[in-house]
C-alpha positions in Angstrom: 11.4 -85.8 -53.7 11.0 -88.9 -55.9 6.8 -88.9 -54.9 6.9 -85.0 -55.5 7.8 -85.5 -59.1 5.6 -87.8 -59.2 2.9 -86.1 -58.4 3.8 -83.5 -60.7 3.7 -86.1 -63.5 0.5 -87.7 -62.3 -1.1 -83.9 -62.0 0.0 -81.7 -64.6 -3.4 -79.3 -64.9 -3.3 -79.2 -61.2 0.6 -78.5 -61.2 0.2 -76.0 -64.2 -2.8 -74.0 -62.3 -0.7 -73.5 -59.2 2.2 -72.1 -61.1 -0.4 -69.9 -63.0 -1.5 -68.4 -59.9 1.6 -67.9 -58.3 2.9 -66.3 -61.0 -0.1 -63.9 -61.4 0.4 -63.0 -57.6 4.3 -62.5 -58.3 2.7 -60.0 -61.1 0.5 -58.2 -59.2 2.6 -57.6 -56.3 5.4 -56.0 -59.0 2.5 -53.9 -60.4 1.3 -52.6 -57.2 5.4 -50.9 -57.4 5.3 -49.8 -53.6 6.8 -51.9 -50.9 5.5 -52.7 -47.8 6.7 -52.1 -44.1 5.7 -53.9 -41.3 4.9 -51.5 -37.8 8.0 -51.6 -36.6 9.9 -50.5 -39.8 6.9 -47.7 -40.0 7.7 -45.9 -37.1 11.6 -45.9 -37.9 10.8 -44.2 -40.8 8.6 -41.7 -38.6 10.8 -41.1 -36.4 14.4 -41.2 -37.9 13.4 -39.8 -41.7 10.4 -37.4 -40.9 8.3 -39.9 -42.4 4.4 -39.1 -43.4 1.1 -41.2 -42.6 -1.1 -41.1 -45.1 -4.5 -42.3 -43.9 -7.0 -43.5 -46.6 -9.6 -44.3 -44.9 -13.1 -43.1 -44.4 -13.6 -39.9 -41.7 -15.7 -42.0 -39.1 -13.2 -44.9 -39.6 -10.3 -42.3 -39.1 -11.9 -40.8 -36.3 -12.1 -44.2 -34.0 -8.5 -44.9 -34.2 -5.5 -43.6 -35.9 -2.2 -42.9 -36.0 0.0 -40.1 -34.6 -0.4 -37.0 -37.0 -1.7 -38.7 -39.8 -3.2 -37.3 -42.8 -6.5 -38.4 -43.4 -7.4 -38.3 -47.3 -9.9 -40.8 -48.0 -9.2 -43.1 -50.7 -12.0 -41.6 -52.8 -11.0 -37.9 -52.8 -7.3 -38.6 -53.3 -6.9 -37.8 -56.7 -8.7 -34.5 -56.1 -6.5 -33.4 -52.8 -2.8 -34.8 -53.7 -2.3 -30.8 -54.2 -2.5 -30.6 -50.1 0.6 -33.6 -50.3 3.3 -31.8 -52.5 4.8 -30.3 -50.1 6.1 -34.1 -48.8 7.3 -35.2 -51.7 10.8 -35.7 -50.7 10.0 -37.3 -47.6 8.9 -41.0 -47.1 5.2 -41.7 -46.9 3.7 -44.6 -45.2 0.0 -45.2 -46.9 -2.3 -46.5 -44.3 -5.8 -48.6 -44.9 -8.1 -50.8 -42.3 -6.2 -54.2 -43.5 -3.1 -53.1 -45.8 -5.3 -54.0 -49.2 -7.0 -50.6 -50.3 -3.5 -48.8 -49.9 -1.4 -50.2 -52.4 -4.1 -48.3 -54.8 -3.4 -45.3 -53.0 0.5 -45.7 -53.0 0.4 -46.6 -57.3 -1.5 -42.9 -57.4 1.5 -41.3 -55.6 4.1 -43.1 -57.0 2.6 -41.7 -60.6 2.3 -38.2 -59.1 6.1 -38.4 -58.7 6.7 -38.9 -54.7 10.1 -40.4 -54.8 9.6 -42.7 -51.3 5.7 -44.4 -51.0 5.6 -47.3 -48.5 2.3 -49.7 -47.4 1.9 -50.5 -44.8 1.7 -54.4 -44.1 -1.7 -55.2 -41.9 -2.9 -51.6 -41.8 -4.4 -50.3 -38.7 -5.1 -53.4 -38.1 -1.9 -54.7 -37.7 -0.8 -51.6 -35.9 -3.5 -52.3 -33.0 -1.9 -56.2 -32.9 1.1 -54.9 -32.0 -0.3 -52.4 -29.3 1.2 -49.3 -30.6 -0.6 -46.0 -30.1 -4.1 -44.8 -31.5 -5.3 -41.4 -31.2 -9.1 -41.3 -31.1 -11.3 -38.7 -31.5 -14.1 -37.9 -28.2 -17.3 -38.9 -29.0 -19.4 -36.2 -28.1 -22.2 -37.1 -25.2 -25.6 -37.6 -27.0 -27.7 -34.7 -26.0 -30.7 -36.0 -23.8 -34.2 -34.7 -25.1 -35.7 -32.5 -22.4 -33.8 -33.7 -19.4 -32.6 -30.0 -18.6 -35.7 -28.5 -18.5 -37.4 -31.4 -16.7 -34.7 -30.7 -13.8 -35.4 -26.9 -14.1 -39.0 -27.6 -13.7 -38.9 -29.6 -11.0 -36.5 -27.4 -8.7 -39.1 -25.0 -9.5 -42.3 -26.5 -8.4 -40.4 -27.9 -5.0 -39.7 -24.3 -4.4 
């Protein structure tokens, strides 16, 4: 303890900058206002409070991986379709991104627009896939092959 005040003492800018910073994440993380849930506490509040995924990300993003009924609003377009989201109000909402960062953005919005429970969650989809809980993914649809059809049909008909 001695040799930590000491170092203190020997570096105060150095001491002074890393109290700076951590108070300026301590800020931060108060401004943000929404809390964060980790997987686990995400699907209680699915399953025992009717909870809500919000999905912010992009549609192709969306599209590869995501959770159980989720919402997908991209982060871009929220402000214009919160009308589709009145009608969960009451009811928790998890706010989901790729990596947990772009949803606390997302969860300030709703928080303003009056939604009484907004989570984030911790990790994102990311996160989510760690912990090898489910995805629903969209098919791909099979790339059409140029001419392959009517090569076959062309062919049947010449043997013939």
């Amino acid at each position: 303890m001695a040799q930590f005040i000491e170092f203190i003492g020997n570096h105060l800018v150095l001491s002074s900058m890393w109290l700076v910073t951590v108070g300026a994440i301590i800020y931060y993380q108060q401004r943000t206002g929404s809390s964060s849930v980790g997987p686990q506490q995400a699907v209680m509040l699915i399953n025992r409070k009717d909870g809500v995924v919000l999905d912010v990300r992009e549609k192709k993003e969306f599209d590869s991986g995501h959770i159980v009924d989720a919402i997908n609003i991209p982060l871009a377009k929220l402000k214009q379709r919160l009308p589709e989201l009145k009608k969960y109000k009451e009811k928790p909402v998890i706010v989901v991104c790729k990596l947990g960062q772009h949803s606390s953005d997302a969860a300030k919005q709703l928080q303003e627009d009056g939604f009484s429970e907004v989570y984030r969650l911790s990790g994102g989809v990311t996160e989510w896939k760690a912990q090898s809980l489910p995805l629903i993914q969209q098919a791909q649809k099979p790339a059409k092959q140029k001419g392959g059809r009517k090569k076959a049909n062309k062919q049947t008909a010449e043997q013939a």
